[in-house]
C-alpha positions as CSV (number, residue, x, y, z in Angstrom):
1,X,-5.7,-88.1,31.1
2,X,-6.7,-91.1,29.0
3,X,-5.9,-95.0,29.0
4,X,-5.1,-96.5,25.9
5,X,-6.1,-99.8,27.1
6,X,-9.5,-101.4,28.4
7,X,-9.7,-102.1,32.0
8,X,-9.4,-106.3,32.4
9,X,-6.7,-106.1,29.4
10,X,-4.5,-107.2,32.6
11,X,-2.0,-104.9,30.7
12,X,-1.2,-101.6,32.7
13,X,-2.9,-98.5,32.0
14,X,-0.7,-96.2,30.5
15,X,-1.2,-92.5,31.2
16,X,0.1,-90.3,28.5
17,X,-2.0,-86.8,28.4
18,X,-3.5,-86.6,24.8
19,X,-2.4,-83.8,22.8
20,X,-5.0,-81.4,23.8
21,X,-3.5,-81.3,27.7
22,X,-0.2,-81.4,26.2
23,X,-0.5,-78.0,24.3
24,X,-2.2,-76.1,27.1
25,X,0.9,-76.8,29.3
26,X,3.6,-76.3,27.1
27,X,1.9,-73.0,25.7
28,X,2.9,-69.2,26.7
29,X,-0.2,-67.8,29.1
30,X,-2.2,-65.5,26.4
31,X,-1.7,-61.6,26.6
32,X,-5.1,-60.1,27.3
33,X,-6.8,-58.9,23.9
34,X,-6.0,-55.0,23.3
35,X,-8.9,-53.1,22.4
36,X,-8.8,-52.3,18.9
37,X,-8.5,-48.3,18.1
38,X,-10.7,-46.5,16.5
39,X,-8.8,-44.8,13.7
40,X,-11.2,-42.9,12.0
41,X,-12.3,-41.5,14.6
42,X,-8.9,-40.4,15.6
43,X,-8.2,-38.9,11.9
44,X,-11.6,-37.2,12.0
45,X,-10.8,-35.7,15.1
46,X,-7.1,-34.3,13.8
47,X,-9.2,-33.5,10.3
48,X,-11.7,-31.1,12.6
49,X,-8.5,-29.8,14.4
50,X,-7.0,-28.7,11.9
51,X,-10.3,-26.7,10.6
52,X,-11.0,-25.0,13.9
53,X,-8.0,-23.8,15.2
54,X,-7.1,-21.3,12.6
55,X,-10.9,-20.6,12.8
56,X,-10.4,-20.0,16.3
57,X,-7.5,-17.8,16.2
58,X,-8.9,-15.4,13.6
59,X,-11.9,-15.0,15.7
60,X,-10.0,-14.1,18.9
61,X,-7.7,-11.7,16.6
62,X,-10.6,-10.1,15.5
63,X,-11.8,-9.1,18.8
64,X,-8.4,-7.0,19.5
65,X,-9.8,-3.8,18.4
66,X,-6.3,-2.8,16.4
67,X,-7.4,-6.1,14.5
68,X,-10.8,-5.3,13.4
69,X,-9.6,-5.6,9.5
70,X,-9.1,-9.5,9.8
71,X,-13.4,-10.3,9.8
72,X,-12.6,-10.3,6.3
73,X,-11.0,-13.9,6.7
74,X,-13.8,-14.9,8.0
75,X,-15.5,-14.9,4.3
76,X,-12.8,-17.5,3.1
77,X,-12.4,-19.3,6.5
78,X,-16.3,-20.1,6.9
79,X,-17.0,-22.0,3.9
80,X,-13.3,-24.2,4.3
81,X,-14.8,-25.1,8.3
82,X,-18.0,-26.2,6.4
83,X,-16.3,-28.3,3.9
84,X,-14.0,-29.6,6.0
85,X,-17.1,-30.4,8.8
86,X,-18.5,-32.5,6.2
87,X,-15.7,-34.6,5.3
88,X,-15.6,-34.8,9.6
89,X,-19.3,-35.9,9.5
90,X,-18.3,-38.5,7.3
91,X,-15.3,-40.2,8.4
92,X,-16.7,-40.2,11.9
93,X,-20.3,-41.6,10.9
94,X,-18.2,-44.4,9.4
95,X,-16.3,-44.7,12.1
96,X,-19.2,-45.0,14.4
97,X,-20.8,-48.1,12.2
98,X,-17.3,-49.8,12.0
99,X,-16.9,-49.4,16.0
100,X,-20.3,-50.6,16.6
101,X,-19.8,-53.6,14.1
102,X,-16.4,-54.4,15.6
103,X,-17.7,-54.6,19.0
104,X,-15.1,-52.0,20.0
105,X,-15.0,-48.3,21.0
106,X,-15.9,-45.4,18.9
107,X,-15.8,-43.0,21.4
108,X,-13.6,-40.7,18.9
109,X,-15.7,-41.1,16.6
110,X,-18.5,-39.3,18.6
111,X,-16.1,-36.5,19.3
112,X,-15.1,-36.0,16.0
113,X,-19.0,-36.0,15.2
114,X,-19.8,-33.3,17.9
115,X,-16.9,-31.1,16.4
116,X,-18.3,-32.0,12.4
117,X,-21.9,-30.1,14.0
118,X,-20.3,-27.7,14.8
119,X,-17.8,-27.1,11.9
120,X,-20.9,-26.8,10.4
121,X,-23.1,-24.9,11.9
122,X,-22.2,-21.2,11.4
123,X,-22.4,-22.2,7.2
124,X,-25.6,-23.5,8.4
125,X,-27.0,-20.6,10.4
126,X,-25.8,-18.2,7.9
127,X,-28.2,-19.9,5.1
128,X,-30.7,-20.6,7.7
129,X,-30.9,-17.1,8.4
130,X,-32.8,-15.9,5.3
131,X,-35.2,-19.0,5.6
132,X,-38.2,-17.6,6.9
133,X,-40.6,-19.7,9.6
């Protein structure tokens, strides 16, 4: 609190809070900041989702042995998981550089890395394969 006049005036002090205490008690209490999401992270993830289960469900129909024929999906699915694990890779590298510049969590973003890797790894190991060491 504050006096508006100078002691020895002989006039009384007056005690008005200024308007910085005034604001403070007359405002709402503030809401605790929410985290901010990661969003690319959580489309990257979705993105690698929606590579990997059809990949996944043509595998485990092609180990039923009345379903041997469907392997041959495997020649158009395999090349779809590696684009699509590149465009992962992407989105989720970005989203790990916007996460660690915002201060704020990326931990889809790591996810949706791990699953990129391995989106595209069997392109990967199939062109690694005739490389020679």
């Amino acid at each position: 609190m504050t006096a508006s006049t100078a002691p020895g005036d002989g006039a009384p002090a007056t005690t008005e809070p200024s308007a910085a205490e005034t604001s403070d008690a007359t405002d709402a209490p503030a809401r605790p900041a929410r985290p901010k999401r990661d969003v690319l992270g959580i489309v990257a993830t979705i993105i690698a989702l929606i590579g990997l289960v059809p990949t996944l469900a043509v595998f485990l129909i092609g180990l039923v042995p009345e379903m041997n024929a469907i392997w041959w999906l495997g020649i158009i699915i395999i090349p779809l998981l590696a684009m699509l694990g590149a465009v992962v890779l992407i989105v989720a590298i970005i989203g790990i550089v916007v996460g660690a510049r915002r201060h704020s969590r990326f931990v889809w973003s790591i996810v949706a890395a791990v699953l990129g890797v391995l989106m595209v790894t069997p392109m990967s190991l199939l062109f690694l394969e005739s490389a020679t060491f």
